[in-house]
Rosetta silent file (secondary structure, phi, psi, omega in degrees, C-alpha in Angstrom):
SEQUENCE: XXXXXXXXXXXXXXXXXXXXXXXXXXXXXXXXXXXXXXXXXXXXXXXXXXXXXXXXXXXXXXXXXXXXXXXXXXXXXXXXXXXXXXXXXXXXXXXXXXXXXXXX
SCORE:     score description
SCORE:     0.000 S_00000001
   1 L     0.000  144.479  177.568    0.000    0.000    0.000 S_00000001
   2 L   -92.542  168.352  169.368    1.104    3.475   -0.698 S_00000001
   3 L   -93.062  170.125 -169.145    1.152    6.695    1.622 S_00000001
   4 L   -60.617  140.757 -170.630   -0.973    9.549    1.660 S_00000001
   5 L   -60.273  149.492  172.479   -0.595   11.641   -1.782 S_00000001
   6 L   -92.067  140.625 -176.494    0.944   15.001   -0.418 S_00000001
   7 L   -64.166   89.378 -162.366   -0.933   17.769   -1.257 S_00000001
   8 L   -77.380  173.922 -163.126    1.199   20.279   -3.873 S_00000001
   9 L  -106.686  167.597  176.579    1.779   23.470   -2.623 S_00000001
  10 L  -105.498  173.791  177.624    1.838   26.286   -5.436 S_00000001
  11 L   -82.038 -177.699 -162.934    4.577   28.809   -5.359 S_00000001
  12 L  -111.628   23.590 -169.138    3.905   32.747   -4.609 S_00000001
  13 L  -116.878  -39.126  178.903    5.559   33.143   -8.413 S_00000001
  14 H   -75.333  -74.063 -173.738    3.026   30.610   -9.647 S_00000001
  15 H   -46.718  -34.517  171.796   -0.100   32.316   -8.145 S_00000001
  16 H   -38.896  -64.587  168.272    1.452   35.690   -9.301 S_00000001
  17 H   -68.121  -27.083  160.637    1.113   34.928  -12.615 S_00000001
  18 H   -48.331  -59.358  166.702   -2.091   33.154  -12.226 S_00000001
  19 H   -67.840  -42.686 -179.738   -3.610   36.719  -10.907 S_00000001
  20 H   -71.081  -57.968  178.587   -1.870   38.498  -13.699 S_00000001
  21 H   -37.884  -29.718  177.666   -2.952   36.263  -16.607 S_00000001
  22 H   -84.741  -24.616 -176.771   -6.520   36.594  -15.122 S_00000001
  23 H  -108.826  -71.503 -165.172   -6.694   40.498  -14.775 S_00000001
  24 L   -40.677  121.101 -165.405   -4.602   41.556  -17.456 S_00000001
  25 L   -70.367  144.870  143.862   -6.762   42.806  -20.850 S_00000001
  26 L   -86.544  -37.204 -171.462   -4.849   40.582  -23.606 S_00000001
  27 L   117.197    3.071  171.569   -7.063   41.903  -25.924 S_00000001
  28 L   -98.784  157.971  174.651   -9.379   38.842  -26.796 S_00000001
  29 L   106.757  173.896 -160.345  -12.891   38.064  -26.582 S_00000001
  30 L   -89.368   12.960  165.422  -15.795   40.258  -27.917 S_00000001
  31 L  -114.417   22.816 -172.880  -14.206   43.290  -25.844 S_00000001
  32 L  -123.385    3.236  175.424  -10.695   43.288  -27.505 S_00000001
  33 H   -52.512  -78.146  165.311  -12.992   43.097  -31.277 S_00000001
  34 H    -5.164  -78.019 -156.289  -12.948   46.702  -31.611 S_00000001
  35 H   -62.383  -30.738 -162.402   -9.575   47.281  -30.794 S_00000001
  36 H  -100.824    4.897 -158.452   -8.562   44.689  -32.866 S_00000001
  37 H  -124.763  -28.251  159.323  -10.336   45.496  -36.025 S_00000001
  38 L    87.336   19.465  171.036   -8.513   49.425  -35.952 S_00000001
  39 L  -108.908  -31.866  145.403  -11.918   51.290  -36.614 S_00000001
  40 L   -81.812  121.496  166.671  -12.412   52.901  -33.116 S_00000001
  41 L    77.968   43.822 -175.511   -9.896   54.640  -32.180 S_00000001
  42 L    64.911  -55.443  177.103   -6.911   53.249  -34.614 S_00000001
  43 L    90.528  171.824  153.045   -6.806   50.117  -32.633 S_00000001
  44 L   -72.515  -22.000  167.668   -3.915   47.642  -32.993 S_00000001
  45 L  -108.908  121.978 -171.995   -4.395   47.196  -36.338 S_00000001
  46 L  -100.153  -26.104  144.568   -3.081   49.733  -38.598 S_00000001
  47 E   -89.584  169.693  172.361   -3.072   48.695  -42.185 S_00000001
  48 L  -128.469  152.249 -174.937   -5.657   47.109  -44.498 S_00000001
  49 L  -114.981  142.911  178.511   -4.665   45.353  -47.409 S_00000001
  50 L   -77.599    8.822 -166.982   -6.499   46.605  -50.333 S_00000001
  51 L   -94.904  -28.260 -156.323   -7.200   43.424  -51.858 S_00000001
  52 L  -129.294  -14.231  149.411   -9.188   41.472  -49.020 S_00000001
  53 L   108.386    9.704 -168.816   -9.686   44.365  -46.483 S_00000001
  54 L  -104.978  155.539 -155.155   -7.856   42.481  -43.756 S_00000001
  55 L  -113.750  155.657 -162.848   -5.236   44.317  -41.081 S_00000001
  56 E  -150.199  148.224 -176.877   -2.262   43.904  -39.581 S_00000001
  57 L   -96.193   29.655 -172.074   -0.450   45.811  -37.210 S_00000001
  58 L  -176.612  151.306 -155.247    2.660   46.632  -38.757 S_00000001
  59 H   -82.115   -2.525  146.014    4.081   46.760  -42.033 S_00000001
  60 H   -45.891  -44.690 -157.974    6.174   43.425  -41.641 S_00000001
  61 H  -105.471  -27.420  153.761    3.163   41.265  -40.844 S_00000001
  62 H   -41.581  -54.061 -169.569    1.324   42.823  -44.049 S_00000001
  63 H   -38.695  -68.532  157.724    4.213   41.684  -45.881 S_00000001
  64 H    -6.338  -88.772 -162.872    3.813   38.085  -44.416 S_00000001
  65 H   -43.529  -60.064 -175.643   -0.509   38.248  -45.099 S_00000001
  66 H   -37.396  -25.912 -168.571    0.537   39.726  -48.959 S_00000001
  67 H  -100.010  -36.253  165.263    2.913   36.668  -49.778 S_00000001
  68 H   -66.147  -48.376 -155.796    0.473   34.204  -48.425 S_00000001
  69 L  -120.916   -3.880  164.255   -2.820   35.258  -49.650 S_00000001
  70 L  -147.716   71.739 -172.611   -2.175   37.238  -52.975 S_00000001
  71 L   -74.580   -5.717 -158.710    1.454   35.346  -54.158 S_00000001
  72 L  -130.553  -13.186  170.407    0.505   36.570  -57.983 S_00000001
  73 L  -115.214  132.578 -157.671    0.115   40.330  -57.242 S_00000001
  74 L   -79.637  164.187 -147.306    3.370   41.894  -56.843 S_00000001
  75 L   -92.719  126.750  160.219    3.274   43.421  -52.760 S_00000001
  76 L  -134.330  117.347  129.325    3.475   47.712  -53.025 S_00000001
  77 H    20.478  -78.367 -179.751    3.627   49.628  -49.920 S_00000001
  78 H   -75.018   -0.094 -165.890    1.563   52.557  -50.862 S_00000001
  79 H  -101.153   -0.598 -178.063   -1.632   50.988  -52.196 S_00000001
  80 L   -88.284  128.397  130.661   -2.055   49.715  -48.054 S_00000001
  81 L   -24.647   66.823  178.007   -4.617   51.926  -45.990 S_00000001
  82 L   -70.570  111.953  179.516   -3.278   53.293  -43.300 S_00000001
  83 H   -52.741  -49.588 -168.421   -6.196   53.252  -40.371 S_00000001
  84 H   -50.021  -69.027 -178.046   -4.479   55.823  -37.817 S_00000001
  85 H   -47.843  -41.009  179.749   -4.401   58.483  -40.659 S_00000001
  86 H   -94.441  -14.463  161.140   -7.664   57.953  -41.680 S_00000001
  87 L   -52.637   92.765  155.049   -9.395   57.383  -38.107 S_00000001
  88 L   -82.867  100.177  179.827   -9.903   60.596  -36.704 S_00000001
  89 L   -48.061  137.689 -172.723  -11.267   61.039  -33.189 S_00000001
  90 L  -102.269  144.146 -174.170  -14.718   63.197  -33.259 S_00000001
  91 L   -94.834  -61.722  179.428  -14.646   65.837  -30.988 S_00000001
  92 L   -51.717   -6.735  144.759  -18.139   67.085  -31.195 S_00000001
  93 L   -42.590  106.615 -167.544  -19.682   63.966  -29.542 S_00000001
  94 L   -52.640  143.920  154.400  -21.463   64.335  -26.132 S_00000001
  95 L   -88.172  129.400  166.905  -19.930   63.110  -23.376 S_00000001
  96 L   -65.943  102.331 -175.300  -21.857   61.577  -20.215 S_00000001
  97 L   122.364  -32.110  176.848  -21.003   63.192  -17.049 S_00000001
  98 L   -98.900  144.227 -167.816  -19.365   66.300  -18.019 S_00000001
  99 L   -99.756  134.354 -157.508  -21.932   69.319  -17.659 S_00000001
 100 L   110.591  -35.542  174.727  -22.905   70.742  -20.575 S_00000001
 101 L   -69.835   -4.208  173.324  -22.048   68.292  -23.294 S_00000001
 102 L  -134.713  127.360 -129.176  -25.107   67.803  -24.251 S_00000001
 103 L   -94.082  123.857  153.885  -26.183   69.135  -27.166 S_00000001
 104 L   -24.611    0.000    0.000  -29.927   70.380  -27.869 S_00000001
């Protein structure tokens, strides 16, 4: 017969990361869409490729999407969409809470 299983203990390094992985936005899930799609507020993704509309956040990982998914068009630079240039924050939009903001 064996002895009693010992119970493990976790480490304070292991539970650390446990609470960070748990609080910490990664950015997934239907409240990281947005952000991840670049149309409020720029987002993480900052180009669009003009053939298939889909974005990447940097012009290396375009490169990547361009070589995979259109191998027959040659890859140019300027014909990508940059969101953050064209994404403007609107100013004229009431805010909730601040007195005054809201417009008649």
């Amino acid at each position: 017969m064996t002895g009693k299983a010992k119970p493990k203990k976790h480490t304070a390094k292991e539970i650390a990361a446990k609470v960070d992985a748990a609080t910490t936005n990664r950015g997934g899930g239907k409240a990281g869409l947005a952000d991840r799609s670049g149309q409020e507020k720029g987002g993480h993704a900052k180009l669009e490729c003009p053939l298939c509309k889909t974005t990447a956040p940097d012009m290396k990982s375009m490169q990547i999407h361009h070589d995979a998914r259109h191998p027959k068009i040659p890859f140019d630079e300027s014909k990508l969409i940059n969101l953050h240039v064209s994404c403007a924050p609107e100013t004229s939009k009431a805010r909730p809470g601040v007195r005054g903001s809201f417009k008649k």
